[in-house]
C-alpha positions as a Python dict, from the first residue, in 0.01 Angstrom:
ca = {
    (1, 'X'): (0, 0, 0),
    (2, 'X'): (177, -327, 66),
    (3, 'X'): (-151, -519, -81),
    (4, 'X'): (-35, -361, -425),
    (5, 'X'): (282, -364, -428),
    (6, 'X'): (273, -748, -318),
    (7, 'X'): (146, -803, -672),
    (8, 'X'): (417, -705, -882),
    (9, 'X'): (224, -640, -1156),
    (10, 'X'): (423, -561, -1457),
    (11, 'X'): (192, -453, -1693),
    (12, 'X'): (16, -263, -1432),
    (13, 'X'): (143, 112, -1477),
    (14, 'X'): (227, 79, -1856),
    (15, 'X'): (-46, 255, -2000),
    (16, 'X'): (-16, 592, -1800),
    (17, 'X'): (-43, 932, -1947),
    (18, 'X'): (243, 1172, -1877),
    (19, 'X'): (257, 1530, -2010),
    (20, 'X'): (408, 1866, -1903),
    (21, 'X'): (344, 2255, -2006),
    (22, 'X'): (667, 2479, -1919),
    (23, 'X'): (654, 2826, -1927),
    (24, 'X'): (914, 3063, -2074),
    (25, 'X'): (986, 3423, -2057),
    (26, 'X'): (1102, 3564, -2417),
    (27, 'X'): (1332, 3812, -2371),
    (28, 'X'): (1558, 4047, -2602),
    (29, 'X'): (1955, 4086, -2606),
    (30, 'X'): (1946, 4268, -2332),
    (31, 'X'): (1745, 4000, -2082),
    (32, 'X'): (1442, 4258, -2084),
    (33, 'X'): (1095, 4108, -2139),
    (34, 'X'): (1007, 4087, -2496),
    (35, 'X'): (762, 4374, -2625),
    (36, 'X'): (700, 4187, -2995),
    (37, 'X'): (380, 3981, -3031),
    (38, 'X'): (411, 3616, -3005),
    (39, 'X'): (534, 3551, -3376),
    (40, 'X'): (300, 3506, -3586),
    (41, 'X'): (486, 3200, -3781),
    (42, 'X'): (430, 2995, -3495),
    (43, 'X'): (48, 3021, -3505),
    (44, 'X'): (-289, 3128, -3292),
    (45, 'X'): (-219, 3112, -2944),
    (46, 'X'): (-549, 3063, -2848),
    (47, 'X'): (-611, 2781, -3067),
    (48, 'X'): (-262, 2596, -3082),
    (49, 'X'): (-254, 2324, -2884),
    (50, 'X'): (111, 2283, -2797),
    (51, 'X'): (238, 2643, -2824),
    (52, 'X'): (111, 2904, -2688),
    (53, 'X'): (95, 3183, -2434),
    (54, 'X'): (25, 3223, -2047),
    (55, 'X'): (-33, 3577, -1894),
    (56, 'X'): (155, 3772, -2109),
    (57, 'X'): (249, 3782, -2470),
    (58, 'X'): (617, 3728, -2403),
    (59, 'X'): (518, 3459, -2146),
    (60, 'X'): (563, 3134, -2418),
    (61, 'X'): (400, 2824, -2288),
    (62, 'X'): (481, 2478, -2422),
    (63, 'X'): (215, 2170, -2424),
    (64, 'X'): (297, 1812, -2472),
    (65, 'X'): (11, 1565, -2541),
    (66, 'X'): (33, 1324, -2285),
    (67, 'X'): (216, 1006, -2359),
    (68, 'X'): (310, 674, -2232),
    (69, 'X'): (620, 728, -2194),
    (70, 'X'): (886, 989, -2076),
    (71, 'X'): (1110, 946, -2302),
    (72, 'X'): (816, 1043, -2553),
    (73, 'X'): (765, 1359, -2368),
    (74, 'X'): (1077, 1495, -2344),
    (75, 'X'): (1160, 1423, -2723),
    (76, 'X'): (819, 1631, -2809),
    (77, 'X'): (930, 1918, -2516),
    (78, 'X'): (1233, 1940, -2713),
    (79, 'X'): (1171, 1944, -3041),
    (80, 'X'): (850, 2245, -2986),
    (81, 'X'): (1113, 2432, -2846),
    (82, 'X'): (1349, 2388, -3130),
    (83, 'X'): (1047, 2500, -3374),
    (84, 'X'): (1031, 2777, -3163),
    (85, 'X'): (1361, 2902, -3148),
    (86, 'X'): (1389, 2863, -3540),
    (87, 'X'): (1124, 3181, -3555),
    (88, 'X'): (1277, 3369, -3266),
    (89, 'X'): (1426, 3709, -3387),
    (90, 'X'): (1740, 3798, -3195),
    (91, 'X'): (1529, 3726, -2915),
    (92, 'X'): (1580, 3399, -2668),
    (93, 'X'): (1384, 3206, -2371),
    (94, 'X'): (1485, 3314, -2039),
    (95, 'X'): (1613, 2943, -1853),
    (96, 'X'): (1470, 3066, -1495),
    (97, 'X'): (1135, 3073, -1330),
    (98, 'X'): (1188, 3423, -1244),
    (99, 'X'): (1229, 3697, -1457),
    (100, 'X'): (1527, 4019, -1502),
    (101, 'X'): (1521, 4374, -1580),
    (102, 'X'): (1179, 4426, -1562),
    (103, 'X'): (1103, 4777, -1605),
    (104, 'X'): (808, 4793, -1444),
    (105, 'X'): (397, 4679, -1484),
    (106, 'X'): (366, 4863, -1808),
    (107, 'X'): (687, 4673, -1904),
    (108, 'X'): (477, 4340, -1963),
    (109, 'X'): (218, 4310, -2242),
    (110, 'X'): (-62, 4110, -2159),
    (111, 'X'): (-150, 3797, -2374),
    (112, 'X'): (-386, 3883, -2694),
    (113, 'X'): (-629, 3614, -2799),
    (114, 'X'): (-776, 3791, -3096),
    (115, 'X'): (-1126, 3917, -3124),
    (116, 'X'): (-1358, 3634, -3111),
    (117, 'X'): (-1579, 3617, -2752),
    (118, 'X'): (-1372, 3314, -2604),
    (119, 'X'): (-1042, 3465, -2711),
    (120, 'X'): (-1155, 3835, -2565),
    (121, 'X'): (-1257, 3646, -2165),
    (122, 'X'): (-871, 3516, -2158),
    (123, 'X'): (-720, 3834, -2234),
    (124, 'X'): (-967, 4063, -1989),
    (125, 'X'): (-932, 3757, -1734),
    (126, 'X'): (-553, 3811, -1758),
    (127, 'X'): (-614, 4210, -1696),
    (128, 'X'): (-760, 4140, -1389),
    (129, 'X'): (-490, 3954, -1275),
    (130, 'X'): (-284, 4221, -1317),
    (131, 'X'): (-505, 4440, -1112),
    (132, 'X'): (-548, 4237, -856),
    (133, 'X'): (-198, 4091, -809),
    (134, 'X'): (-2, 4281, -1052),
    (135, 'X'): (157, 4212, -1385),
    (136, 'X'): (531, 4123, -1247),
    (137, 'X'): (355, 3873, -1039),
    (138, 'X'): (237, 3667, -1346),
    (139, 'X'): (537, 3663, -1564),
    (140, 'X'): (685, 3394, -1298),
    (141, 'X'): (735, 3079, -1517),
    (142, 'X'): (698, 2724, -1394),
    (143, 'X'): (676, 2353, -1516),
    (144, 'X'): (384, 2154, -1423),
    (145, 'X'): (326, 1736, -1444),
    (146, 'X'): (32, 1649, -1563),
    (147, 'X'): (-61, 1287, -1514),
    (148, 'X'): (-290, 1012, -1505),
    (149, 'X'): (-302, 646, -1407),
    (150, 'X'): (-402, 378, -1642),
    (151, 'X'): (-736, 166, -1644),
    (152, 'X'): (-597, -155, -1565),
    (153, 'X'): (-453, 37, -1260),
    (154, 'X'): (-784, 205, -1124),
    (155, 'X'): (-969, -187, -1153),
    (156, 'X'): (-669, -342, -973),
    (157, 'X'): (-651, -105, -719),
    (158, 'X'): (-1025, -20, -661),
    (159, 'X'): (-1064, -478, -623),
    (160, 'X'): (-784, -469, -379),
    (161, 'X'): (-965, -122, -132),
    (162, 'X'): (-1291, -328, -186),
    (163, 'X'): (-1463, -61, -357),
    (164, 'X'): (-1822, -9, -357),
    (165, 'X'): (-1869, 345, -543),
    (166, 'X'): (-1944, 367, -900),
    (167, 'X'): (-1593, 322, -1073),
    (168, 'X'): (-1580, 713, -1148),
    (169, 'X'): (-1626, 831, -839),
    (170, 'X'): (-1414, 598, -654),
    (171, 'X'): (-1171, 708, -909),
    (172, 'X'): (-1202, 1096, -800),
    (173, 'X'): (-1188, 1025, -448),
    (174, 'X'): (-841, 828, -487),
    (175, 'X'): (-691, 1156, -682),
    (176, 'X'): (-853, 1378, -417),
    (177, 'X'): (-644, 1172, -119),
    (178, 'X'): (-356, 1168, -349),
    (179, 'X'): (-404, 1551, -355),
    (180, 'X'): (-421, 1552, 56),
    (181, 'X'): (-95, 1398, 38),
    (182, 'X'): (57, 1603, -250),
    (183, 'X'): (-44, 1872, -8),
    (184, 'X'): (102, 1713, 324),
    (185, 'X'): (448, 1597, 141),
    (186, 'X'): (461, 1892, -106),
    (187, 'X'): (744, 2058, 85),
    (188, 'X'): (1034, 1813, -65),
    (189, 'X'): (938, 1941, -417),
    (190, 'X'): (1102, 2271, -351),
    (191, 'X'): (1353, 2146, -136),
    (192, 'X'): (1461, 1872, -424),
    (193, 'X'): (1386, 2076, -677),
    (194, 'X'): (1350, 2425, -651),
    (195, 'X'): (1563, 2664, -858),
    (196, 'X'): (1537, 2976, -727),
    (197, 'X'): (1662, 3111, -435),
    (198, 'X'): (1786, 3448, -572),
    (199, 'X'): (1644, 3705, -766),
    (200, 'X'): (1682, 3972, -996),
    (201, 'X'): (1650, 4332, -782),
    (202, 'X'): (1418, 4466, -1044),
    (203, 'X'): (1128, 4230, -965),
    (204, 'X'): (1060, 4422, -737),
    (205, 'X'): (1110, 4747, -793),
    (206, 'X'): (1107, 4960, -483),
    (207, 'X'): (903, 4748, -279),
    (208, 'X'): (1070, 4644, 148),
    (209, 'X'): (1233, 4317, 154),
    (210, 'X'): (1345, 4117, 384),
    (211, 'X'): (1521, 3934, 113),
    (212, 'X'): (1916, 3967, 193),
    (213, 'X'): (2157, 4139, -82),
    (214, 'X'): (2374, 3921, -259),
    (215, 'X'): (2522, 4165, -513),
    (216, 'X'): (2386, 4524, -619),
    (217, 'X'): (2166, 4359, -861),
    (218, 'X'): (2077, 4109, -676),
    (219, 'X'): (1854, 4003, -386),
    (220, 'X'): (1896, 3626, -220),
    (221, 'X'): (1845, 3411, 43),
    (222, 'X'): (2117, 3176, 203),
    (223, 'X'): (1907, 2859, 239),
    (224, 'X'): (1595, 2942, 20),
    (225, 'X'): (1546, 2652, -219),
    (226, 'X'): (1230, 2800, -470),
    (227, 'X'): (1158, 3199, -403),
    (228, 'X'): (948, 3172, -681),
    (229, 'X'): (666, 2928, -410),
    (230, 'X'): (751, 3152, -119),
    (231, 'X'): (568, 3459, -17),
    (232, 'X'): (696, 3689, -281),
    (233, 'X'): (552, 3442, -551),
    (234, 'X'): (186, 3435, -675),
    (235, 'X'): (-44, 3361, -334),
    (236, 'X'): (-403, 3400, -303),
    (237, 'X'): (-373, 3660, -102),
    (238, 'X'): (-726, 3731, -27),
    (239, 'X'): (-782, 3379, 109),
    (240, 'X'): (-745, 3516, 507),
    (241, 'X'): (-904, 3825, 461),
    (242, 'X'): (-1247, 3672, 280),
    (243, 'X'): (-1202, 3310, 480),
    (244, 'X'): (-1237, 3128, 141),
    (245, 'X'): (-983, 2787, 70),
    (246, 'X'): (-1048, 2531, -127),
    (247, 'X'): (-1157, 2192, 58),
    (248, 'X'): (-987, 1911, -35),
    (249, 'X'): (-1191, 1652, 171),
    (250, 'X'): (-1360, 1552, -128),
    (251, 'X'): (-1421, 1639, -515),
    (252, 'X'): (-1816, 1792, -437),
    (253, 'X'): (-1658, 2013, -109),
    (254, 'X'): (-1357, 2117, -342),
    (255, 'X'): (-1615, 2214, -609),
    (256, 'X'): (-1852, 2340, -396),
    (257, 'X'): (-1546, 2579, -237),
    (258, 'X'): (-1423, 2732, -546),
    (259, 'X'): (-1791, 2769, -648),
    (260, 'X'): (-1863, 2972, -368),
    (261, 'X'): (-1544, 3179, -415),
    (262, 'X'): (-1624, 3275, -801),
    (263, 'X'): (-1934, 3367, -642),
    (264, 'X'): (-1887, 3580, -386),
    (265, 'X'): (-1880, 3988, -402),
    (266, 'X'): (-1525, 4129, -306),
    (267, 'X'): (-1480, 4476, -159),
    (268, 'X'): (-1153, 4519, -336),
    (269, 'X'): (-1211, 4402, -664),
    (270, 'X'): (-1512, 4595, -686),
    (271, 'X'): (-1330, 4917, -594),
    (272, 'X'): (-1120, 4822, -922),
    (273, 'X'): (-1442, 4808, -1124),
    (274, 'X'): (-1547, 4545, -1394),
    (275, 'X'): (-1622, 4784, -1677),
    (276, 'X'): (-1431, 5087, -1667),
    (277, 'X'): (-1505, 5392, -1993),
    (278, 'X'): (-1627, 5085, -2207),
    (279, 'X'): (-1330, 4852, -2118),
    (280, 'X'): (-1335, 4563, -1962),
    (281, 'X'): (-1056, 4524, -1627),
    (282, 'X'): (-1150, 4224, -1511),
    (283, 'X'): (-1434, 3952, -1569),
    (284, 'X'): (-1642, 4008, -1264),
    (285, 'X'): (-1577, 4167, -922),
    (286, 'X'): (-1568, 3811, -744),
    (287, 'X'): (-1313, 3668, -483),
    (288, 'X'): (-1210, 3472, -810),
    (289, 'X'): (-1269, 3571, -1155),
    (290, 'X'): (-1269, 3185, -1254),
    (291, 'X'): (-1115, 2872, -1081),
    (292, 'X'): (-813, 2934, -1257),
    (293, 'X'): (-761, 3219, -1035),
    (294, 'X'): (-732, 2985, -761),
    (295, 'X'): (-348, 2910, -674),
    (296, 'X'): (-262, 2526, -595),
    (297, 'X'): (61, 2339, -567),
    (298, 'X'): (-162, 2026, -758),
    (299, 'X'): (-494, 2038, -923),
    (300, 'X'): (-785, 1780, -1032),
    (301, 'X'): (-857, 1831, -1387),
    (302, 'X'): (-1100, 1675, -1643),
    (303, 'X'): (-1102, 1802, -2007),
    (304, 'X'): (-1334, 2039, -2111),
    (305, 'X'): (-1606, 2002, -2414),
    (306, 'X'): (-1616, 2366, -2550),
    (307, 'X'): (-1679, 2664, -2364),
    (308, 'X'): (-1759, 2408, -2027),
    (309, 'X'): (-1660, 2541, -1673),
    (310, 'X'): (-1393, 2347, -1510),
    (311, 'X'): (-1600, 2290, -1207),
    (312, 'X'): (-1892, 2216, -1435),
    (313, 'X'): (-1629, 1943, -1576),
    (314, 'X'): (-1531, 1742, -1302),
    (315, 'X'): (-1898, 1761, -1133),
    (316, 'X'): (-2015, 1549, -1415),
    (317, 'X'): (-1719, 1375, -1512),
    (318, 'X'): (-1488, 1330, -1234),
    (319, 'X'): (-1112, 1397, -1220),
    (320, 'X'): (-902, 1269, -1528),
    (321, 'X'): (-607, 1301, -1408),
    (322, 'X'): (-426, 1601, -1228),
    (323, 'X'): (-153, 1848, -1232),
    (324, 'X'): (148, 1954, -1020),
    (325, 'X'): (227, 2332, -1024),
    (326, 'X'): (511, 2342, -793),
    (327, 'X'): (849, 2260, -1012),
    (328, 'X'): (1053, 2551, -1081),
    (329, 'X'): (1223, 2583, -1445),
    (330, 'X'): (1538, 2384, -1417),
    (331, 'X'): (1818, 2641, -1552),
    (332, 'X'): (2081, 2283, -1563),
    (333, 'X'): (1867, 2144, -1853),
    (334, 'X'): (1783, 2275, -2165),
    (335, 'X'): (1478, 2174, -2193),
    (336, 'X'): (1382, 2305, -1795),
    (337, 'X'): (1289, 1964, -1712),
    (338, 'X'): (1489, 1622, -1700),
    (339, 'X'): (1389, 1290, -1753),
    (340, 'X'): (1532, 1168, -1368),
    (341, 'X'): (1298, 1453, -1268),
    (342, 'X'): (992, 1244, -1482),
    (343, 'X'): (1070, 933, -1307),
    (344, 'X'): (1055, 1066, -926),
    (345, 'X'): (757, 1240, -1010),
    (346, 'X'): (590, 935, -1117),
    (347, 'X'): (679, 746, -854),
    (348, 'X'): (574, 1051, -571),
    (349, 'X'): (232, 1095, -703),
    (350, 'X'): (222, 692, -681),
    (351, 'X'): (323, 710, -321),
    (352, 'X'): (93, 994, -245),
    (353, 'X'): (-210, 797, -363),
    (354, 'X'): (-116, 481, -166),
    (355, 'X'): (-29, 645, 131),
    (356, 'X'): (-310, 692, 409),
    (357, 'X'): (-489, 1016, 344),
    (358, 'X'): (-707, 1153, 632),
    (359, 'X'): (-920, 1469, 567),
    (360, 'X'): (-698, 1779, 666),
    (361, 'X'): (-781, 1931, 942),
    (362, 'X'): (-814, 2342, 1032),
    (363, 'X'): (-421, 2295, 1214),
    (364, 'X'): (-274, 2106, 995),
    (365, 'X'): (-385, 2295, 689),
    (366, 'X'): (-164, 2640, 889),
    (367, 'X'): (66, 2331, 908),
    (368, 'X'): (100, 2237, 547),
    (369, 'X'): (71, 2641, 448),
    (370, 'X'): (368, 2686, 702),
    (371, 'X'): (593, 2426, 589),
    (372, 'X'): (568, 2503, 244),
    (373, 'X'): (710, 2876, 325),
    (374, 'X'): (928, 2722, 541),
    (375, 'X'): (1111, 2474, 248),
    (376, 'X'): (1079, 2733, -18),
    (377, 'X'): (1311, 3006, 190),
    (378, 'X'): (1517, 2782, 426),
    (379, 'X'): (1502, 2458, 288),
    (380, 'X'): (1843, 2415, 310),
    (381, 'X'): (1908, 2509, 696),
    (382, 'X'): (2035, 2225, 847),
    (383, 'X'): (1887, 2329, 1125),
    (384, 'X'): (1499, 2420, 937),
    (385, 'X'): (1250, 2220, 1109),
    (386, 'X'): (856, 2095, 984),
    (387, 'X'): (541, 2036, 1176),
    (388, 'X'): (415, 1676, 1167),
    (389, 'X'): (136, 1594, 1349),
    (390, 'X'): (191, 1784, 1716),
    (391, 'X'): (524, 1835, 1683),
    (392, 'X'): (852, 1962, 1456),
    (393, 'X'): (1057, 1732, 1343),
    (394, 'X'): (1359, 1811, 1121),
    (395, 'X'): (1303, 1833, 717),
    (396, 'X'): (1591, 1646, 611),
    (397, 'X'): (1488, 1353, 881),
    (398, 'X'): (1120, 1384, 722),
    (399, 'X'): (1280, 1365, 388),
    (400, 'X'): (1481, 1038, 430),
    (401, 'X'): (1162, 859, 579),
    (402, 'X'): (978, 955, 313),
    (403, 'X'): (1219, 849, 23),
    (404, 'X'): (1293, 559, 220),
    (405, 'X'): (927, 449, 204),
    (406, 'X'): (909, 556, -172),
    (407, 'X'): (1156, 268, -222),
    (408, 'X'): (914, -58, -308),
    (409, 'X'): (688, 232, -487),
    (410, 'X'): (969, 265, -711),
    (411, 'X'): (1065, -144, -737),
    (412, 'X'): (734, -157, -819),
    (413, 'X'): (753, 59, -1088),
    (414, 'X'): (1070, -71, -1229),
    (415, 'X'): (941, -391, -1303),
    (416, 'X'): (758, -290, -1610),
    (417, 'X'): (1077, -44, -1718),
    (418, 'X'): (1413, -164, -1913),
    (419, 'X'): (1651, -121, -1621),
    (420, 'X'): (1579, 79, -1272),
    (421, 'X'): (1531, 405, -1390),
    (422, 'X'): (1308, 500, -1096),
    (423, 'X'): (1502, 344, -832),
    (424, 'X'): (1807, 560, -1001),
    (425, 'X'): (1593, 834, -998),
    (426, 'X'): (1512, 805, -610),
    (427, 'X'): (1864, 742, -534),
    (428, 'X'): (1954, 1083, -656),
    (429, 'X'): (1717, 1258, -473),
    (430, 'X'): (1852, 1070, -169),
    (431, 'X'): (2161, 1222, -219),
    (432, 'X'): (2010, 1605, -240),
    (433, 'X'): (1880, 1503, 121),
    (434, 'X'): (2202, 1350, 275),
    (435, 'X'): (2392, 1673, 117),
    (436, 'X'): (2211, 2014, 48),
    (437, 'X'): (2502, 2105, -188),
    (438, 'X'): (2346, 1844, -446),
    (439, 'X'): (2037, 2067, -475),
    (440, 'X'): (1969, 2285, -774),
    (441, 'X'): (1949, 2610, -544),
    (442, 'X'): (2279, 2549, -385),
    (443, 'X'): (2433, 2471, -706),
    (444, 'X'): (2290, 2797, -865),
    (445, 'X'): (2443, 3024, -558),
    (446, 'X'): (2736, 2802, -574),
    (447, 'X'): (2825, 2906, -932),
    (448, 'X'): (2704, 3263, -897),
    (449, 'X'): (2942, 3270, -630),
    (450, 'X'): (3245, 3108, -795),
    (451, 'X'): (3200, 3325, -1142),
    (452, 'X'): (3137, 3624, -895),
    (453, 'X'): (2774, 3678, -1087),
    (454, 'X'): (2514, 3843, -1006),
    (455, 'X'): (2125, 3639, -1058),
    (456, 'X'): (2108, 3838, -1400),
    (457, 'X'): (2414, 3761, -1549),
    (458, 'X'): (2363, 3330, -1429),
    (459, 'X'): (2025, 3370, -1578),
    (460, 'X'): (2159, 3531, -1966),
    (461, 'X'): (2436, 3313, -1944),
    (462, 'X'): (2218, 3011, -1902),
    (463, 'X'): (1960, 3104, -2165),
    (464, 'X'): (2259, 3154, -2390),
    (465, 'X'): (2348, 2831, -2324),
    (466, 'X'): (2011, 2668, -2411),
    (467, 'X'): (1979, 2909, -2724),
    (468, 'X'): (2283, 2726, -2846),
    (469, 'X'): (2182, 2368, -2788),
    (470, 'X'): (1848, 2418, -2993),
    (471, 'X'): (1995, 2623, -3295),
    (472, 'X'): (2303, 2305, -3297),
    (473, 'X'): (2005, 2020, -3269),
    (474, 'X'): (1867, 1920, -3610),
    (475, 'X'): (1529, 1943, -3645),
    (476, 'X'): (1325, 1666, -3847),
    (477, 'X'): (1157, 1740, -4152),
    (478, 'X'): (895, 1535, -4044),
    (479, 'X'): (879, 1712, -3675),
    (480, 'X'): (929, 2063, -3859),
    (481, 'X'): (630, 1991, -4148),
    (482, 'X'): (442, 1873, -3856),
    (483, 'X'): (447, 2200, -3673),
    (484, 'X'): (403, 2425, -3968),
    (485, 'X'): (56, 2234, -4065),
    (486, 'X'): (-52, 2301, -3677),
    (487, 'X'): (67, 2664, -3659),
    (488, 'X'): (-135, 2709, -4009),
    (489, 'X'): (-443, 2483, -3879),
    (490, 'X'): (-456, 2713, -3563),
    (491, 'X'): (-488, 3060, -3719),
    (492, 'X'): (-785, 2902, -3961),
    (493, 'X'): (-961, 2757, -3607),
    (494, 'X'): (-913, 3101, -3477),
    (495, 'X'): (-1073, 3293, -3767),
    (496, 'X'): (-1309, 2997, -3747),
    (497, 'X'): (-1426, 3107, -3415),
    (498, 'X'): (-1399, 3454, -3478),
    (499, 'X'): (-1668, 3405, -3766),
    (500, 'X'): (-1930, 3191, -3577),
    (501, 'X'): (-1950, 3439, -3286),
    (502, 'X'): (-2383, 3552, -3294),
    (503, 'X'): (-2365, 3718, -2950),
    (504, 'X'): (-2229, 4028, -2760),
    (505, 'X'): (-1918, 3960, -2568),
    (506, 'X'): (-2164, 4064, -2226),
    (507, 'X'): (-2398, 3799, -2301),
    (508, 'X'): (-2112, 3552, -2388),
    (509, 'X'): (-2013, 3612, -2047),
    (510, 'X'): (-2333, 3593, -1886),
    (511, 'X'): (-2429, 3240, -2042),
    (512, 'X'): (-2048, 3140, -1921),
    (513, 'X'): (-2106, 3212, -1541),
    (514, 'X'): (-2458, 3091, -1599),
    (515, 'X'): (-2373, 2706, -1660),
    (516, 'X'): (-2519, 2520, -1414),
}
């Protein structure tokens, strides 16, 4: 690490490519999940490239392209939403990862792609998520980074390891030990950021908790930081019962893993049955329908040409850059995400790749599982400890080492910025270790406590908030024009698709699965 930091290379980080997708719940009046279609006006979802939907046709999902700078982002995250919110019909975007007044699984549409082959595999993929995990499960919403270092970074850095791969695969293996670390130092993503440590009573339903009762709506715990990456979130659940994990020891044994998962029979999905009176549940009776499946807190990604696997992808082309799944939707911003956020994420994933990263082990992978539950429900117990190596050692102690080392990391960084946004941006997170009150979670049962609310009524009163600083922000009629011509672009690539398919939606599938 010090070898490139020693450099102070200004220009050397300039050219990276930063983008996010955040997920939002529409909802009506009432804080119920929306039952209307994704509005037409806004365009296809399954061809749009910036607005579209996750698992469920209320579940809106917004896109940036990535750009070179975060200020660029954010302006691009904000204005999408403002588009959006121009077409939204007495109807608003819930400002929380987890959702309220859910009335149950038949309560949540699932997402519609129209009728073309590709479009029909993401909604019947999305059915058998529902079967397998249920639908309440999927209608969590989260913010994820995506990002990707530079060229002039990857022939700096590959001179100074004295690299002798080809440049591509030396590439891969330096996201895939930034992923090991991601995975080792995860925990302080929740803990700094996590947003959720109450929820609404309805999510779920009936079902034991050991959740505590903060109000008769609403279920909590004291210290929890994100619920939402805790064991009541979305968990491959199946992973101990079938032995299957991804390996992240390198980008052929994590390929290899997930490969063997989509390919192997499960008892339990098979009792749920892939065609079932001539409709489709699920896309095959596998441990994973597709990698997708597969839940991560970070992910290597390459882009896809057409209808290409994403295993199939980074086989032949390597990892292009990657993307962080942990960051829960930041009710204290309008736009769920903030540009201090941006900066310390930049500057962590940074770290993560210069830090040593050892293969992880069979104990320390229980380790890294462990202290992730651990941070999401008592990250704030000053008396929570991790396990490091052999031994527990305190979170907030682990915390302050590791921002402390993130400080030339950020210095670094800074050099080729206007000012010291990153070292700001570390210095604030500093804080949120040296007092837990500083933390979005406390701050969120802080307030619910002071206005004696309940999780609902913090949640609609947020939202309402937001809803009124995009309906006061003018939109530009450049920006607006601009989004019209790709809503209108995205239906024709839709009926585009829809027209070319020449094969049965069985076959489609069969020549998907078949890549090779």
């Amino acid at each position: 690490m010090g070898r490139l930091l020693g450099l102070g290379h200004t220009h050397l980080m300039r050219n990276s490519a930063i983008g996010v997708e955040k997920e939002s719940l529409r909802v009506n009046r009432e804080g119920s999940i929306a039952q209307t279609p994704h509005p037409a006006v806004l365009g296809a979802t399954l061809t749009h490239p910036y607005i579209t939907t996750d698992y469920s046709e209320a579940l809106t999902e917004f896109i940036t392209p990535p750009f070179h700078q975060i200020s660029e982002v954010l302006d691009f995250l904000r204005d999408a939403q403002q588009f959006v919110y121009q077409h939204l019909d007495d109807e608003y975007l819930w400002a929380t990862s987890m959702p309220c007044v859910v009335a149950g699984e038949t309560s949540i549409p699932v997402a519609e792609y129209g009728i073309s082959n590709a479009g029909r595999m993401k909604h019947v993929y999305r059915l058998g998520l529902g079967y397998r995990y249920g639908r309440v499960m999927q209608v969590i919403a989260g913010v994820h980074f995506n990002y990707s270092f530079p060229p002039e970074f990857w022939t700096v850095y590959s001179e100074l390891e004295g690299n002798r791969l080809p440049m591509q695969d030396f590439i891969s293996e330096s996201y895939m030990a930034l992923i090991r670390n991601l995975q080792r130092f995860g925990w302080l993503i929740p803990y700094l950021f996590g947003a959720s440590p109450a929820i609404c009573k309805s999510f779920l339903g009936n079902a034991p908790t050991r959740l505590q009762e903060f109000n008769e709506n609403t279920y909590y715990e004291p210290y929890a930081t994100s619920l939402r990456m805790g064991d009541i979130g979305y968990q491959n659940n199946k992973e101990n019962e079938h032995g299957i994990k991804a390996d992240y020891d390198s980008l052929s044994a994590y390929i290899d893993s997930l490969t063997c998962a989509i390919n192997t029979p499960c008892a339990a999905c098979e009792a749920i049955g892939v065609v079932v009176d001539g409709e489709y549940r699920q896309l095959n009776a596998n441990i994973l329908q597709i990698e997708n499946e597969y839940y991560s807190t970070i992910r290597p990604k390459q882009l896809l040409k057409g209808n290409e696997k994403p295993t199939l992808a980074l086989r032949r082309r390597g990892i292009a850059y990657v993307e962080l799944r942990s960051l829960d939707v930041n009710a204290y911003d309008p736009l769920d995400i903030n540009e201090r956020q941006l900066y310390f994420l930049e500057c962590f994933l940074l770290f993560c790749l210069l830090h040593q990263s050892p293969a992880i082990s069979a104990d320390e992978r229980l380790a890294i599982d462990d202290n992730e539950l651990r941070a999401a429900h008592r990250g704030r117990d000053p008396n929570l400890k991790l396990v490091r190596g052999s031994g527990p050692i305190p979170l907030r102690e682990w915390a302050a080492e590791l921002l402390q080392e993130m400080q030339p990391v950020c210095e670094l960084l800074d050099q080729g910025s206007s000012g010291t946004p990153y070292c700001a941006a570390l210095a604030e997170q500093q804080r949120k270790v040296a007092d837990p009150a500083l933390t979005p979670s406390a701050r969120m049962l802080a307030d619910m406590r002071d206005r004696g609310e309940g999780f609902y009524h913090f949640a609609r009163r947020m939202s309402e908030i937001h809803q009124h600083f995009f309906n006061n922000l003018p939109l530009s009629e450049l920006r607006e024009r601009y989004f019209r011509e790709l809503a209108q672009k995205s239906i024709e690539d839709q009926k585009a698709l829809e027209a070319a398919d020449e094969i049965s939606f069985p076959e489609y599938l069969q020549r998907y699965f078949a890549q090779s």
